[in-house]
C-alpha positions as CSV (number, residue, x, y, z in Angstrom):
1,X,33.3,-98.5,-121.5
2,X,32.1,-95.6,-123.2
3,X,33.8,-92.9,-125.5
4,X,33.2,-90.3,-122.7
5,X,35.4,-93.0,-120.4
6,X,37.8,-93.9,-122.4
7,X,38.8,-90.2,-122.9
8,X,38.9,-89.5,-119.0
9,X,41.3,-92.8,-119.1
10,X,43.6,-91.8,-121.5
11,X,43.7,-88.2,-119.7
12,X,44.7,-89.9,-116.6
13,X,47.1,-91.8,-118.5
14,X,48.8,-88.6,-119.9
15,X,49.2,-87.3,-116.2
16,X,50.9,-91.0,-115.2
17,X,53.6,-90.7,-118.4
18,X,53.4,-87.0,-117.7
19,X,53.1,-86.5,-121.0
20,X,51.9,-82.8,-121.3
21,X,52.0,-83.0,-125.3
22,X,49.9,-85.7,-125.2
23,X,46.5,-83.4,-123.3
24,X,46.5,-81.5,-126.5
25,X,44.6,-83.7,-128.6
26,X,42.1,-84.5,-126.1
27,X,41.1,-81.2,-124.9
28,X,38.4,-79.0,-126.5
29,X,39.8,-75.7,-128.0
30,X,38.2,-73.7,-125.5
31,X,39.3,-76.3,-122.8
32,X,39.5,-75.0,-118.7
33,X,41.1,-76.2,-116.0
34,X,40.4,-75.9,-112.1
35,X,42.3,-77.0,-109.0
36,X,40.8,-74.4,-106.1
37,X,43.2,-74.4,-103.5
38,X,46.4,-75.8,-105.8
39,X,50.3,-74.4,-105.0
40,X,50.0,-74.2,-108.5
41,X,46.9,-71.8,-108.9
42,X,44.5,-73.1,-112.2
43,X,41.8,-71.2,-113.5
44,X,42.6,-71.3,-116.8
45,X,41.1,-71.3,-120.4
46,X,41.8,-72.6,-123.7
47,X,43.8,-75.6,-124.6
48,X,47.4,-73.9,-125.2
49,X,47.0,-72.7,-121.6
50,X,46.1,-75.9,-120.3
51,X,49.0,-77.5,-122.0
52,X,51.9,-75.0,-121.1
53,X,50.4,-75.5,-117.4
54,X,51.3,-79.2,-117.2
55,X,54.3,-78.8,-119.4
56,X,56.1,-75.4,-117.5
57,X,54.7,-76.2,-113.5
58,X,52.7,-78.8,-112.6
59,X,55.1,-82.1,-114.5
60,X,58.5,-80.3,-113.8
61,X,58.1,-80.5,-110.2
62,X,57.9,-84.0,-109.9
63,X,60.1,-86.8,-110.5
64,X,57.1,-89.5,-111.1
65,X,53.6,-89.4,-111.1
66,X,50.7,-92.0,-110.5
67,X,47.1,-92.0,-110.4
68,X,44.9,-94.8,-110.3
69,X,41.1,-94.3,-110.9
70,X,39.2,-96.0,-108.6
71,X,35.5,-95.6,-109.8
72,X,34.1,-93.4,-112.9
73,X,30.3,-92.5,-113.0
74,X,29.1,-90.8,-116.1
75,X,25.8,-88.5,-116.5
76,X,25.3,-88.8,-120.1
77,X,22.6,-86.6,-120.6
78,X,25.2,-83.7,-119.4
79,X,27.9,-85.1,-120.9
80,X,29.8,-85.3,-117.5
81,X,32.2,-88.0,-115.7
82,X,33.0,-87.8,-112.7
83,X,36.5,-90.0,-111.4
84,X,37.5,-90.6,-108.0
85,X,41.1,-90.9,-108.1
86,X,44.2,-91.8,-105.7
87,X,47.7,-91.1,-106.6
88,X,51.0,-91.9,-105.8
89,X,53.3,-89.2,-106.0
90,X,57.2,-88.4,-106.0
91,X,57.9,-84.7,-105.9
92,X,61.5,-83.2,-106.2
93,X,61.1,-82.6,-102.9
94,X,62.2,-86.2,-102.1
95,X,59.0,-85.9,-100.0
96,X,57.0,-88.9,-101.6
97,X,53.5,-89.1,-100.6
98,X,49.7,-90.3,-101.8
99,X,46.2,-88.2,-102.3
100,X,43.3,-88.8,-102.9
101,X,40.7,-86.6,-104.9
102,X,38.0,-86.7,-107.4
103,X,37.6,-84.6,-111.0
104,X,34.3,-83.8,-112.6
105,X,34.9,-83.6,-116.4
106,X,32.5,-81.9,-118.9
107,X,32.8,-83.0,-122.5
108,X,32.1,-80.9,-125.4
109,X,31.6,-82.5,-128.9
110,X,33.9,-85.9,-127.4
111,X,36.8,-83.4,-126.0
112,X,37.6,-82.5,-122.4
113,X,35.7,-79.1,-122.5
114,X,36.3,-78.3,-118.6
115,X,38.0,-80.5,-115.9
116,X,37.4,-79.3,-112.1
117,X,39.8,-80.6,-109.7
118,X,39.4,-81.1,-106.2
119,X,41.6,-82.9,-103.8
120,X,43.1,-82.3,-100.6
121,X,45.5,-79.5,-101.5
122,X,47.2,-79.1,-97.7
123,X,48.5,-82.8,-98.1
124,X,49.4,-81.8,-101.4
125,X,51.2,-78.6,-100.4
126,X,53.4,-80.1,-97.6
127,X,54.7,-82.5,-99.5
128,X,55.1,-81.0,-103.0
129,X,56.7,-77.4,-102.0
């Protein structure tokens, strides 16, 4: 596994534990996030942001979160690894469900510089609101 993989891994396993506090350390300063689509509307910039996002509205509306990556590629030339994920998910809403989705993550000087998220965000918003 290489550095660029392990760091998407342990990403992933901050959003399992839901453990906001623990994104700091592996995002760039000048980190971004994307989900187009998402109930909970990303574009954001800078590691702070990122952080506060997971911590104030993505984590608190759900009760227990799991996502299991089922392949990573990595282009190291571009410093870029792409996951394809699916998750198991238990929202407040009592309405648990499962997605399935994919993030392409550029690294910057070994930190997550930029993730872009893309799943299907209609499953996502029947079941999460």
């Amino acid at each position: 596994m290489t550095d660029n993989e392990a760091l998407v891994r342990k990403m992933v396993d901050c959003y399992c534990r839901m453990d906001a506090d623990g994104l700091g350390p592996l995002l760039h300063p000048d980190a971004r996030h994307s989900a187009p689509g998402s109930d909970f509307g990303t574009d954001l910039t800078s590691r702070p942001a990122v952080v506060d996002y997971f911590r104030k509205n993505v984590f608190p509306s759900f009760d227990k979160v799991n996502f299991e990556i089922v392949f990573l590629w990595e282009d190291r030339e571009h410093d870029v690894v792409v996951g394809e994920w699916r998750s198991h998910i238990w929202p407040k809403t009592g309405k648990e469900y499962g997605n399935t989705g994919a993030f392409a993550i550029e690294i910057k000087n070994g930190s997550i510089y930029w993730v872009r998220e893309y799943f299907d965000t209609e499953k996502a918003h029947q079941n999460v609101n």
